[in-house]
Biopython code that builds the backbone (N, CA, C, O; Angstrom):
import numpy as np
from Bio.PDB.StructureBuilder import StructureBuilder

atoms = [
    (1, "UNK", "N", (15.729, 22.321, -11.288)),
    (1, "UNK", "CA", (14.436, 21.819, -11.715)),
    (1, "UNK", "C", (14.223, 20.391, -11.221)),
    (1, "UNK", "O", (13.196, 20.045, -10.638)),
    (2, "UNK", "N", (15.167, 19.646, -11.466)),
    (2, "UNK", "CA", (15.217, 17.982, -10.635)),
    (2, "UNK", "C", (14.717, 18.334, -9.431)),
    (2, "UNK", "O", (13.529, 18.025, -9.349)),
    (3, "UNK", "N", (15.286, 19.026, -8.150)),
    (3, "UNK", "CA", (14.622, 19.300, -7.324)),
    (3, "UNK", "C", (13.801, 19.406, -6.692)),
    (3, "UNK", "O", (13.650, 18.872, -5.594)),
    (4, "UNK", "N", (12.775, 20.431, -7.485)),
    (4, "UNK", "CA", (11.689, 20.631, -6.966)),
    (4, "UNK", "C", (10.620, 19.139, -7.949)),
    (4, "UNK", "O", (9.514, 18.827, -7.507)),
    (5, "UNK", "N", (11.039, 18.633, -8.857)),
    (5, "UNK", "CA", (10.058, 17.679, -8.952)),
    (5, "UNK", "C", (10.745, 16.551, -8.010)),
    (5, "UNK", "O", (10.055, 15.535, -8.086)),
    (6, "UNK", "N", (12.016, 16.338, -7.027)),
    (6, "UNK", "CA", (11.596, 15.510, -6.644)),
    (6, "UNK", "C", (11.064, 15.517, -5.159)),
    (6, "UNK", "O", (10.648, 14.751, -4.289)),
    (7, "UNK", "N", (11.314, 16.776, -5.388)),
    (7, "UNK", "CA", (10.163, 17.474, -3.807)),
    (7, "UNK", "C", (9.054, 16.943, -4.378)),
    (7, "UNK", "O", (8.713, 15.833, -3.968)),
    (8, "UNK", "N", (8.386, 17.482, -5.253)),
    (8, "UNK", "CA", (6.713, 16.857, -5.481)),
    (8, "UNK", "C", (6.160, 15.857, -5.512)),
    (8, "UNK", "O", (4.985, 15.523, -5.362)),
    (9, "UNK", "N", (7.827, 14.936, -5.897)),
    (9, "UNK", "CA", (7.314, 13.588, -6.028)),
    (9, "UNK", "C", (7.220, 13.172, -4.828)),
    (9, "UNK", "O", (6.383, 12.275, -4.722)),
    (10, "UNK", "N", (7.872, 13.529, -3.620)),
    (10, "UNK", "CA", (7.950, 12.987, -2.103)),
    (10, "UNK", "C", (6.807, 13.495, -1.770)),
    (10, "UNK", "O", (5.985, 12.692, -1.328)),
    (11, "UNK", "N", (6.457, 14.747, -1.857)),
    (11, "UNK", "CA", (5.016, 14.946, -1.488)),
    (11, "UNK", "C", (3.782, 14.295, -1.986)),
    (11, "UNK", "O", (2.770, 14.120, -1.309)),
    (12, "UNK", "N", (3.908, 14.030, -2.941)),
    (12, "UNK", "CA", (2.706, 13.697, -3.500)),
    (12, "UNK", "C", (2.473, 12.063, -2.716)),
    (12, "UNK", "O", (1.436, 11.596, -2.247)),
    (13, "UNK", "N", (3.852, 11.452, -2.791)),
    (13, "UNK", "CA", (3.966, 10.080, -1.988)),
    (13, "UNK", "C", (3.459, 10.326, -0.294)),
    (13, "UNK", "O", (3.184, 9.346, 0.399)),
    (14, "UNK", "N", (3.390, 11.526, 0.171)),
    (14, "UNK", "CA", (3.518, 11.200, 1.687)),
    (14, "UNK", "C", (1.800, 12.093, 1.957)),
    (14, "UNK", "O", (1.277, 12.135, 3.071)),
    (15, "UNK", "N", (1.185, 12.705, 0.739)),
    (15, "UNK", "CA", (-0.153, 12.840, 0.867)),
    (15, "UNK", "C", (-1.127, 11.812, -0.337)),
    (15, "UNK", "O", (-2.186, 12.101, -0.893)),
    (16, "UNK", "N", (-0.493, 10.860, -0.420)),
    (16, "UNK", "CA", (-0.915, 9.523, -0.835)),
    (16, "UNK", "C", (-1.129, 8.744, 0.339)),
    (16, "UNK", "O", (-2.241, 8.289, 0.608)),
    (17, "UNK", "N", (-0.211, 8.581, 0.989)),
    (17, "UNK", "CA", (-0.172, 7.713, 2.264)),
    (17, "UNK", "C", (-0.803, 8.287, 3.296)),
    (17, "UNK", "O", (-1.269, 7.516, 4.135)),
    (18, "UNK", "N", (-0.975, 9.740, 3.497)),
    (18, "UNK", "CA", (-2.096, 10.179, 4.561)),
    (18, "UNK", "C", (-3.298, 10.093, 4.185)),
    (18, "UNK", "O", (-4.112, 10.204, 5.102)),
    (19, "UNK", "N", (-3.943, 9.844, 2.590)),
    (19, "UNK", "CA", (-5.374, 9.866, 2.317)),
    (19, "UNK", "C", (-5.504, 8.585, 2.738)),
    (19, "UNK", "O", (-6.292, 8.355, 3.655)),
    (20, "UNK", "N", (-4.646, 7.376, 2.055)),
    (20, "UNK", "CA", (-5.176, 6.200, 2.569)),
    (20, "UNK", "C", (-4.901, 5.924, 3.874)),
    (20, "UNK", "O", (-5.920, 5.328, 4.224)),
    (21, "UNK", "N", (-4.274, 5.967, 4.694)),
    (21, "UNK", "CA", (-4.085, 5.824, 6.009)),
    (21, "UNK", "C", (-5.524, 6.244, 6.370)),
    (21, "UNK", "O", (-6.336, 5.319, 6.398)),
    (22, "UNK", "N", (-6.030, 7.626, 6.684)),
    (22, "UNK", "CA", (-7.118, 8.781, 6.961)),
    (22, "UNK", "C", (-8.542, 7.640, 6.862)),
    (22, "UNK", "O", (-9.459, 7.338, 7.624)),
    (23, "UNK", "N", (-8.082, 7.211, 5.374)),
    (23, "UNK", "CA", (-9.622, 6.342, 4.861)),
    (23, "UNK", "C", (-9.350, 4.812, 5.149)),
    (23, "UNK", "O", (-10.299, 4.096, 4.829)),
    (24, "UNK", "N", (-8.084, 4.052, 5.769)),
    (24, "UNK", "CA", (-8.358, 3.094, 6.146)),
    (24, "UNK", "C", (-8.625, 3.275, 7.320)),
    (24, "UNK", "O", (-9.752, 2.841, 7.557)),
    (25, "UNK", "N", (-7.915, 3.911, 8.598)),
    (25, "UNK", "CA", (-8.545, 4.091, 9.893)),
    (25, "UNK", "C", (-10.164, 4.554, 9.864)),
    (25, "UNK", "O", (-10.958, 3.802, 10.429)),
    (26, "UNK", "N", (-10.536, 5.456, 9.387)),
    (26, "UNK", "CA", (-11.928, 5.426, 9.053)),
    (26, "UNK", "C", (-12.740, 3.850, 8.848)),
    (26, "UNK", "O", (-13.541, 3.413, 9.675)),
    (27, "UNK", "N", (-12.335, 3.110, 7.546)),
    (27, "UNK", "CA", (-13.078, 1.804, 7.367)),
    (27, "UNK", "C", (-12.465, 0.642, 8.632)),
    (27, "UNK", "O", (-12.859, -0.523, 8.576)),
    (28, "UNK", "N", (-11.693, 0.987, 9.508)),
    (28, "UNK", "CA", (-11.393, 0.449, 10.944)),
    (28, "UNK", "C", (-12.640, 0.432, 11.629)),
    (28, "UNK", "O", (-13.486, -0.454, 11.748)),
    (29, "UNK", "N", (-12.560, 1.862, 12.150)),
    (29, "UNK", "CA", (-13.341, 2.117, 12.852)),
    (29, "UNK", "C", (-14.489, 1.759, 12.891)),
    (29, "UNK", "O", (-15.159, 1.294, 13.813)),
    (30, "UNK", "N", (-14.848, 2.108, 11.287)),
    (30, "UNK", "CA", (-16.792, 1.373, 11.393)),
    (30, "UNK", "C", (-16.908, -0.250, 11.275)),
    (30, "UNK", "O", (-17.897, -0.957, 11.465)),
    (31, "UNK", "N", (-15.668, -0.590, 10.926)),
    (31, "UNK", "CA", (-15.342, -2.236, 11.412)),
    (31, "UNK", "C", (-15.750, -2.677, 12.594)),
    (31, "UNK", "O", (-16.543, -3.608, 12.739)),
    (32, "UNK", "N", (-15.156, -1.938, 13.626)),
    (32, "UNK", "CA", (-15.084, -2.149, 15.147)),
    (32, "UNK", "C", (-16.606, -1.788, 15.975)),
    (32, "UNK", "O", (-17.040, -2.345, 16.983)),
    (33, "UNK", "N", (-17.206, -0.716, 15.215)),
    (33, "UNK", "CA", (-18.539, -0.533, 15.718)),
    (33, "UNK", "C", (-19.397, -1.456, 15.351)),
    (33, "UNK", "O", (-20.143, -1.982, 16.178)),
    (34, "UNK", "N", (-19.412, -1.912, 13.519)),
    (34, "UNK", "CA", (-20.246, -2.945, 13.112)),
    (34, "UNK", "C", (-19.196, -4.613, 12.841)),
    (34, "UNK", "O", (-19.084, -4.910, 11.651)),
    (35, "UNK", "N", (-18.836, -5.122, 13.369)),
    (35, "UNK", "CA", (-18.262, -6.258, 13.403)),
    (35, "UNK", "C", (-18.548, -7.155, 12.173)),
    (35, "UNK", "O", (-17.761, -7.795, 11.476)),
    (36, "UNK", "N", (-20.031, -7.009, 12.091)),
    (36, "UNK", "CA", (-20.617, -8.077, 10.920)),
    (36, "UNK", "C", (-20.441, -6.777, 9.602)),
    (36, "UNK", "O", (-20.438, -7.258, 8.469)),
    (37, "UNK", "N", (-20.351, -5.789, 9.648)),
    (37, "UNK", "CA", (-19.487, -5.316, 8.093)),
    (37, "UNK", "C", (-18.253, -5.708, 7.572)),
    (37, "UNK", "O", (-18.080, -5.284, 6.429)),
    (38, "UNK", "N", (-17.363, -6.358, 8.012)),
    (38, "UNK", "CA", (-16.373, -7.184, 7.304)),
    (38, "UNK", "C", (-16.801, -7.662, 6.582)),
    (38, "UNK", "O", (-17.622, -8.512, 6.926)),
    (39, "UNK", "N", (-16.563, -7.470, 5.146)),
    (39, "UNK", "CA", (-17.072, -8.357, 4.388)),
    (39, "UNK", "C", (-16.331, -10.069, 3.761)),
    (39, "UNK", "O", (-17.017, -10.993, 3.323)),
    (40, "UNK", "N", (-14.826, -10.070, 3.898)),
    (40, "UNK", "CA", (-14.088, -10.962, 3.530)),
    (40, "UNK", "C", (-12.749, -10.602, 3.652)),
    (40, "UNK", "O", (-12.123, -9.921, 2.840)),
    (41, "UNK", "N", (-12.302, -11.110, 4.757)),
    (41, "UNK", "CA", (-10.591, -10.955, 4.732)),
    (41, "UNK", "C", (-9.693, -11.677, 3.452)),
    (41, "UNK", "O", (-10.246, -12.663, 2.966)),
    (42, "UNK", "N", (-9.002, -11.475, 3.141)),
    (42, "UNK", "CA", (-7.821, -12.416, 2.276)),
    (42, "UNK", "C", (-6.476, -12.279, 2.104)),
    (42, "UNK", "O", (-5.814, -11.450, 2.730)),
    (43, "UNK", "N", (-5.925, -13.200, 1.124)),
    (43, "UNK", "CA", (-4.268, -13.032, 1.079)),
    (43, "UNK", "C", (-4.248, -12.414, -0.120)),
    (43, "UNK", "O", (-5.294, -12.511, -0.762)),
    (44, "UNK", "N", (-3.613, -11.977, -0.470)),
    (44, "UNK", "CA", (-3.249, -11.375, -1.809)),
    (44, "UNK", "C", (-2.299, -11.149, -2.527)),
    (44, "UNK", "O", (-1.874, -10.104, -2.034)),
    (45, "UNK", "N", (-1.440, -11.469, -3.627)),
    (45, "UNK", "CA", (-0.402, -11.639, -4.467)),
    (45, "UNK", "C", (-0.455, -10.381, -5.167)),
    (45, "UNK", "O", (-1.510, -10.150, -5.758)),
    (46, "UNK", "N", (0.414, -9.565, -5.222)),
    (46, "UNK", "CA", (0.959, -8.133, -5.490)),
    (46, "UNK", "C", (2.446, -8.286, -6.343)),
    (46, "UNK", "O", (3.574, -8.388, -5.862)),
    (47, "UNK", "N", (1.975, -8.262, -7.978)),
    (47, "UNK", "CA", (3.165, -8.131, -8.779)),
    (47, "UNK", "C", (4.266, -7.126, -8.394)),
    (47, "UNK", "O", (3.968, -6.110, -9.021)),
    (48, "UNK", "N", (4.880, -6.993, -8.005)),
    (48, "UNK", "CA", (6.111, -5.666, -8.291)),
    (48, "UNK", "C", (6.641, -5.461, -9.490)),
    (48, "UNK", "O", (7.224, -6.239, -10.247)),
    (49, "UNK", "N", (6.344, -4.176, -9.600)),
    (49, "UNK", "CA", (7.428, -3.446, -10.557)),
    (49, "UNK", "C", (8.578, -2.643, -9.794)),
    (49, "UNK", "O", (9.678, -2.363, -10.270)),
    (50, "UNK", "N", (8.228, -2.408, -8.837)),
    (50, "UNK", "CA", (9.263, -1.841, -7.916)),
    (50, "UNK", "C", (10.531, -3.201, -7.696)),
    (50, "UNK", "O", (10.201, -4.373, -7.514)),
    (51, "UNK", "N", (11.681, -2.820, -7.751)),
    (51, "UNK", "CA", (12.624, -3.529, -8.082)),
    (51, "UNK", "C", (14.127, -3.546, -6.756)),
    (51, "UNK", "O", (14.767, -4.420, -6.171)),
    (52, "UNK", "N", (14.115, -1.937, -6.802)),
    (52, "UNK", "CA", (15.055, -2.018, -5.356)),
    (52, "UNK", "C", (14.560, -2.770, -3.923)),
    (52, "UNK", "O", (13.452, -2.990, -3.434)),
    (53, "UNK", "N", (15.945, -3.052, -3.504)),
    (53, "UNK", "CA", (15.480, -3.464, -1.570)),
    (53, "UNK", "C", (14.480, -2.113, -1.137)),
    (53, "UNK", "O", (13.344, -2.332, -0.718)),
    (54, "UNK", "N", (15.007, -0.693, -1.276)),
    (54, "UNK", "CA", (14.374, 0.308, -0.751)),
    (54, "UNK", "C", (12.769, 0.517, -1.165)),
    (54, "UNK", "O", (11.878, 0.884, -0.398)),
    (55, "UNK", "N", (12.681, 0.298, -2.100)),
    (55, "UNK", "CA", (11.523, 0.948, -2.698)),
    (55, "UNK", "C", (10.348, -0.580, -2.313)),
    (55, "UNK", "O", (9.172, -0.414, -1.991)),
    (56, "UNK", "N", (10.882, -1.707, -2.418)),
    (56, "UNK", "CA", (10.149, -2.796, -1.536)),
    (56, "UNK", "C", (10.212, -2.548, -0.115)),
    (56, "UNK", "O", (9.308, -2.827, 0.673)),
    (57, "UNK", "N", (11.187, -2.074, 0.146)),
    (57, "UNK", "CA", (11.162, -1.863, 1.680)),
    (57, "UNK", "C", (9.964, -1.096, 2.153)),
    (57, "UNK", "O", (9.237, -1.518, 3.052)),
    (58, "UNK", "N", (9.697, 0.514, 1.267)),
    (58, "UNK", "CA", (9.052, 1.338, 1.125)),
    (58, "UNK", "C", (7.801, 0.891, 1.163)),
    (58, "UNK", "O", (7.100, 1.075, 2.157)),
    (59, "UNK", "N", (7.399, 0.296, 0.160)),
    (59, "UNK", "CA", (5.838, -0.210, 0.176)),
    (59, "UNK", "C", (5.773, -1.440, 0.722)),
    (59, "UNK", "O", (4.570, -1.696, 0.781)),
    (60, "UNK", "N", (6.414, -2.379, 1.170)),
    (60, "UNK", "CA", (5.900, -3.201, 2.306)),
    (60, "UNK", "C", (5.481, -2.756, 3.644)),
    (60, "UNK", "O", (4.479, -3.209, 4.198)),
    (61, "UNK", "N", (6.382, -1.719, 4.246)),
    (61, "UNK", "CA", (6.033, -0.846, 5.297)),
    (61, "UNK", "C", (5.165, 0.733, 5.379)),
    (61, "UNK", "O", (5.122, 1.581, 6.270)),
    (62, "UNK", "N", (4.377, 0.643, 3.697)),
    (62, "UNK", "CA", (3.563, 1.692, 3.634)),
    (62, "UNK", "C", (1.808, 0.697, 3.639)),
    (62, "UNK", "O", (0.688, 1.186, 3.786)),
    (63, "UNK", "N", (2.250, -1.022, 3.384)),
    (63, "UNK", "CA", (0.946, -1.320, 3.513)),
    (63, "UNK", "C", (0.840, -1.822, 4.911)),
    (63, "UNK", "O", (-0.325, -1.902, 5.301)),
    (64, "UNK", "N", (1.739, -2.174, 5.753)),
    (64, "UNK", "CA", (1.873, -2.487, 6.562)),
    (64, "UNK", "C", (1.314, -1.725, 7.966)),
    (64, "UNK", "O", (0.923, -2.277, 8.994)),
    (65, "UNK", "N", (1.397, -0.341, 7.689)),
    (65, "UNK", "CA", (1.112, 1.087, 8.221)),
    (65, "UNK", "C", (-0.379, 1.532, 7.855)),
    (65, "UNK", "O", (-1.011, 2.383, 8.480)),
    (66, "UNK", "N", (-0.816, 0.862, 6.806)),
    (66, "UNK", "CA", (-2.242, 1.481, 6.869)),
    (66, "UNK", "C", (-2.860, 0.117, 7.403)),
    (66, "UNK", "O", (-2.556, -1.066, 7.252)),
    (67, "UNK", "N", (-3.869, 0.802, 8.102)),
    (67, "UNK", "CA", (-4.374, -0.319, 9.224)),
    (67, "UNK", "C", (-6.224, -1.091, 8.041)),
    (67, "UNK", "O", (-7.165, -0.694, 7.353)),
    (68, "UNK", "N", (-5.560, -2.402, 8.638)),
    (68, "UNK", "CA", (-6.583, -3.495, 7.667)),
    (68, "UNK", "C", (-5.427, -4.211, 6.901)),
    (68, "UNK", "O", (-5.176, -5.395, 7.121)),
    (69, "UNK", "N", (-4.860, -3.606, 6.168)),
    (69, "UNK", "CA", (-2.868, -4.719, 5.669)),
    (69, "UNK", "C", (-2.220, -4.791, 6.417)),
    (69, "UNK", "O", (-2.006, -3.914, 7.254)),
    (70, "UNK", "N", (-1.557, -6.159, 6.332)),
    (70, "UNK", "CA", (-0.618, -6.285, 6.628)),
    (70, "UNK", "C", (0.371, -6.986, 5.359)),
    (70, "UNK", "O", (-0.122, -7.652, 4.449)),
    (71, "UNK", "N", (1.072, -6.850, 5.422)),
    (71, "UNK", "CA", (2.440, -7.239, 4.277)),
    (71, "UNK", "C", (2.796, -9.108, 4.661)),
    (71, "UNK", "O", (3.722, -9.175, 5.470)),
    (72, "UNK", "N", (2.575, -9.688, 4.492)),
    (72, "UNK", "CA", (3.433, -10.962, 5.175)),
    (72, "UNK", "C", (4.385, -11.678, 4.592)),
    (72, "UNK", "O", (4.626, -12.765, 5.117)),
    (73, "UNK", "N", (5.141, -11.300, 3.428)),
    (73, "UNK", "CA", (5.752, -11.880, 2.680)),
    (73, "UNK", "C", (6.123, -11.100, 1.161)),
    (73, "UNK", "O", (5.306, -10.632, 0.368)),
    (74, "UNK", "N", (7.777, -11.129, 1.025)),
    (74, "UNK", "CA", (7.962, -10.988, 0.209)),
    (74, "UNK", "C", (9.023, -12.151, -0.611)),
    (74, "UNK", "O", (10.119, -12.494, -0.167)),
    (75, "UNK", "N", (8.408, -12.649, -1.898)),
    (75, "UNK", "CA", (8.679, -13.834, -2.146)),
    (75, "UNK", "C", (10.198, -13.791, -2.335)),
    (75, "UNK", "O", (10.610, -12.637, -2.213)),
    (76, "UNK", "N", (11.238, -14.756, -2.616)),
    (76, "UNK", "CA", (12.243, -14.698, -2.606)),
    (76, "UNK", "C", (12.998, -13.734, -3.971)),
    (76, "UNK", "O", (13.840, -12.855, -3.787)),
    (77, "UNK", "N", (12.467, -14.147, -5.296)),
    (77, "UNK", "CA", (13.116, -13.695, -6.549)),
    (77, "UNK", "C", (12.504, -11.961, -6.666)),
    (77, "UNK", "O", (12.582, -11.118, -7.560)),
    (78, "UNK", "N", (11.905, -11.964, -5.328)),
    (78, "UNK", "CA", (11.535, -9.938, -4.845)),
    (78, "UNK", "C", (10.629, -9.478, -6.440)),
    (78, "UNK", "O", (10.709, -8.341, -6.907)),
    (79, "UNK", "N", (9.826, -10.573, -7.079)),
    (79, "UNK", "CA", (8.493, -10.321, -7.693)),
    (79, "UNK", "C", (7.119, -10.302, -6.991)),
    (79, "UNK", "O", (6.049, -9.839, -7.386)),
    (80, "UNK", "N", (7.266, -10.590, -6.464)),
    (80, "UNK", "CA", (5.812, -10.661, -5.203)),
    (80, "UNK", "C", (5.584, -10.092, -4.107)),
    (80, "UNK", "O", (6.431, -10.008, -3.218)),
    (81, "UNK", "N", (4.499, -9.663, -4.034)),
    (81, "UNK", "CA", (4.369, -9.079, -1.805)),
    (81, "UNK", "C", (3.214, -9.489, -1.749)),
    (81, "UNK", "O", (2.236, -9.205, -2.442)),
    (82, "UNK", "N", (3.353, -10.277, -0.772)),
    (82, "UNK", "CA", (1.826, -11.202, -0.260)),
    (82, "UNK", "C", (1.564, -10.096, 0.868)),
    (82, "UNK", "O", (2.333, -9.403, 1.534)),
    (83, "UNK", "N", (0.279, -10.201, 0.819)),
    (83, "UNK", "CA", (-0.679, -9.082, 2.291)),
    (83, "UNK", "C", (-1.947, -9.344, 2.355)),
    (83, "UNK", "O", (-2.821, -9.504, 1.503)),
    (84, "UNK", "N", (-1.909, -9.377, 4.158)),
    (84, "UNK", "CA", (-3.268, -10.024, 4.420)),
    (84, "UNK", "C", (-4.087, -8.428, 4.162)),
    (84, "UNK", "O", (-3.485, -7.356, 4.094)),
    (85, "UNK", "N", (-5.405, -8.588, 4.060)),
    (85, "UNK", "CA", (-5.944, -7.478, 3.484)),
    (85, "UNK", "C", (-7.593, -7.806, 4.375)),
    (85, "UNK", "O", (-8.304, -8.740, 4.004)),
    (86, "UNK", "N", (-8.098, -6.667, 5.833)),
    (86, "UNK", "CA", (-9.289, -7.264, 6.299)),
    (86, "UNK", "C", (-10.431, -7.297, 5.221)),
    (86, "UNK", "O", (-11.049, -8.343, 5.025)),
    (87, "UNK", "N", (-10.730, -6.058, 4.467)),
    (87, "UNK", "CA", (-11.641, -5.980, 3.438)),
    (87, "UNK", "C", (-11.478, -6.224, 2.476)),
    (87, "UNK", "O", (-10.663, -5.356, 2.164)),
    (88, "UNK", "N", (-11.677, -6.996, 1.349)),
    (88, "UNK", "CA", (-11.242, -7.535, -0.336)),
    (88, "UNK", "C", (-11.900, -6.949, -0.884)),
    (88, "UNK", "O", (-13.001, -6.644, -0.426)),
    (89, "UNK", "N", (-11.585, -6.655, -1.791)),
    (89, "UNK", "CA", (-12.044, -6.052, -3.027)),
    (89, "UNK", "C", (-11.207, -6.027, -4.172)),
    (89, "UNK", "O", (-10.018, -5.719, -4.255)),
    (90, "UNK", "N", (-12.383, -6.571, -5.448)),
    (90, "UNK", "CA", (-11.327, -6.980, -6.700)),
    (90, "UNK", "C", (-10.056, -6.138, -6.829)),
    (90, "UNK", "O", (-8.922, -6.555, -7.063)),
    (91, "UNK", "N", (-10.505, -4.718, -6.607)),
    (91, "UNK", "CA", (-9.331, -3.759, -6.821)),
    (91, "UNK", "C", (-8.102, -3.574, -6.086)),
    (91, "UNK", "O", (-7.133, -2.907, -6.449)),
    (92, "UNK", "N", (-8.250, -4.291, -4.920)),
    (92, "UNK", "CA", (-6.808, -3.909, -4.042)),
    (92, "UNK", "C", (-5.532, -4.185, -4.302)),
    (92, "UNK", "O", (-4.601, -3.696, -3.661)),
    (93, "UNK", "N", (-5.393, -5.039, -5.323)),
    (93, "UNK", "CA", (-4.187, -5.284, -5.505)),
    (93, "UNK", "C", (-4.114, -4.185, -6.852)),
    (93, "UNK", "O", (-2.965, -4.079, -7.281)),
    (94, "UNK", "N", (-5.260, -3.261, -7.671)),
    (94, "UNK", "CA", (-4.381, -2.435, -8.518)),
    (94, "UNK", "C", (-4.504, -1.141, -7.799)),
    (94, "UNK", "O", (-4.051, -0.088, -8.249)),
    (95, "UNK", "N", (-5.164, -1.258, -6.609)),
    (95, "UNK", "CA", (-5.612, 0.329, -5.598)),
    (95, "UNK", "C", (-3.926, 0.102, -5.161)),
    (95, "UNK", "O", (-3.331, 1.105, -5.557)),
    (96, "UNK", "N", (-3.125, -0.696, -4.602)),
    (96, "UNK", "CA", (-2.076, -0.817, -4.168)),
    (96, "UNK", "C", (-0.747, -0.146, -5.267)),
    (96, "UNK", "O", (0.000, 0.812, -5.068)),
    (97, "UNK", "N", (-0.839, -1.123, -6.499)),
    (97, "UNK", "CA", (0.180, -0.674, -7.302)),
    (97, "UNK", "C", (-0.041, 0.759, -8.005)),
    (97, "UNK", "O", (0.935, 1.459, -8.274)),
    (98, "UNK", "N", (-1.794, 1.307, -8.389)),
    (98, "UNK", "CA", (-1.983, 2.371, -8.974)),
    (98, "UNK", "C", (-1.609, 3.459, -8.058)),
    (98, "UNK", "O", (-1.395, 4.615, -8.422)),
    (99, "UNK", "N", (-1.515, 2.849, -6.353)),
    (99, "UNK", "CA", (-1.343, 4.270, -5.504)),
    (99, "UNK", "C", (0.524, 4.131, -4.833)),
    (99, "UNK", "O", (1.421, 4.915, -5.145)),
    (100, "UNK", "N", (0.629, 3.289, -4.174)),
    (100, "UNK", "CA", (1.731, 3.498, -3.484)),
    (100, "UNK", "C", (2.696, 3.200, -4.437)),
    (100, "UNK", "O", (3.521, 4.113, -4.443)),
    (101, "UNK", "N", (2.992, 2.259, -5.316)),
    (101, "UNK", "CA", (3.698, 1.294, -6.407)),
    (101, "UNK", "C", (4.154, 2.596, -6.850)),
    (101, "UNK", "O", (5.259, 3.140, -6.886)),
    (102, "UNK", "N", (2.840, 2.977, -7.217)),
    (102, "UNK", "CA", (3.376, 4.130, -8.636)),
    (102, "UNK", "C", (4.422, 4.754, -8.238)),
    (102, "UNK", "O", (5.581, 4.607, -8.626)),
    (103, "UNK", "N", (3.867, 5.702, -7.186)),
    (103, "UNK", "CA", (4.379, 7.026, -6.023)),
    (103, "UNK", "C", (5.963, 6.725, -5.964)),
    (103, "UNK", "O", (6.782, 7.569, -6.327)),
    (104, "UNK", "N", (6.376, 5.281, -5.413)),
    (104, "UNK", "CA", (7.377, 4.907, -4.947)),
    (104, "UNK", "C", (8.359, 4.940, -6.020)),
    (104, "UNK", "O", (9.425, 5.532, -5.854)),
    (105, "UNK", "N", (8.009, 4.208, -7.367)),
    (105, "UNK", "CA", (8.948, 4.323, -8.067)),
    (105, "UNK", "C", (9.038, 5.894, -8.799)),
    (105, "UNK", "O", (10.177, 6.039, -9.242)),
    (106, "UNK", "N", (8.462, 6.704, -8.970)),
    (106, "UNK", "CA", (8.530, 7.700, -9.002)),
    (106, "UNK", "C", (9.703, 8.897, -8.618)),
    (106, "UNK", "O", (10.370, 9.768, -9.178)),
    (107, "UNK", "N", (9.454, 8.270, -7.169)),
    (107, "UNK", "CA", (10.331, 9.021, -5.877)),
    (107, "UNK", "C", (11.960, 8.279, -6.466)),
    (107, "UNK", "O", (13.007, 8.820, -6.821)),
    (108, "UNK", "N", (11.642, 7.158, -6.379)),
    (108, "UNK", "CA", (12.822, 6.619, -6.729)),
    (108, "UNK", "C", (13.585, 6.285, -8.086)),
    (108, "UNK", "O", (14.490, 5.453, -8.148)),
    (109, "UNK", "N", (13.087, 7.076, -9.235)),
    (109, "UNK", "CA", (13.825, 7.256, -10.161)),
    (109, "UNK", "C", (15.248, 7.871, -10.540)),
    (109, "UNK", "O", (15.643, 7.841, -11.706)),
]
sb = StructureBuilder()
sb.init_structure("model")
sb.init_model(0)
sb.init_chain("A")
sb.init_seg("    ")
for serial, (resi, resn, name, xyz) in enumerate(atoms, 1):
    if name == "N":
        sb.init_residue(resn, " ", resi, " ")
    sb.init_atom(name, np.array(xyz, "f"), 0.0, 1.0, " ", f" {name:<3s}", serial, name[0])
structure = sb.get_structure()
């Protein structure tokens, strides 16, 4: 029974990361056609609850991979992940922990 939930849990993590991937290359794209739709790039401070090297490893290189983030920093005491982010929105830093955060520690229980 462990098993197959932690099959589900990997799945559910790796069709998490293809919706947003799917829908950030999408908000790329109409970036690149309309230039002046950017609305505000920024930096952004991202609490962790994720606690291992792996599972930071994991979601630094899952925001890193969807295109518009980039990851640039993870603070030293590994409570923080700074990421540049092209579009802001109040929500990205809980769109981040409510989607990949979750997923990850999940997988990695």
């Amino acid at each position: 029974m462990r098993a197959i939930s932690c099959l589900l849990d990997w799945t559910t993590l790796i069709l998490t990361f293809a919706k947003e991937l799917a829908k950030s290359v999408h908000d790329v794209v109409l970036n690149v056609i309309k230039p002046n739709r950017v609305s505000q790039s920024a930096i952004v401070e991202i609490p962790l609850n994720v606690k291992s090297d792996l599972g930071i490893a994991l979601l630094a290189n899952m925001v890193t991979l969807t295109p518009g983030t980039t990851t640039l920093y993870i603070s030293e005491n590994k409570k923080y992940l700074y990421a540049h982010v092209m579009n802001y929105s109040e929500s990205v830093v809980t769109d981040i922990k409510q989607g990949f955060e979750r997923q990850i520690l999940k997988v990695l229980r």
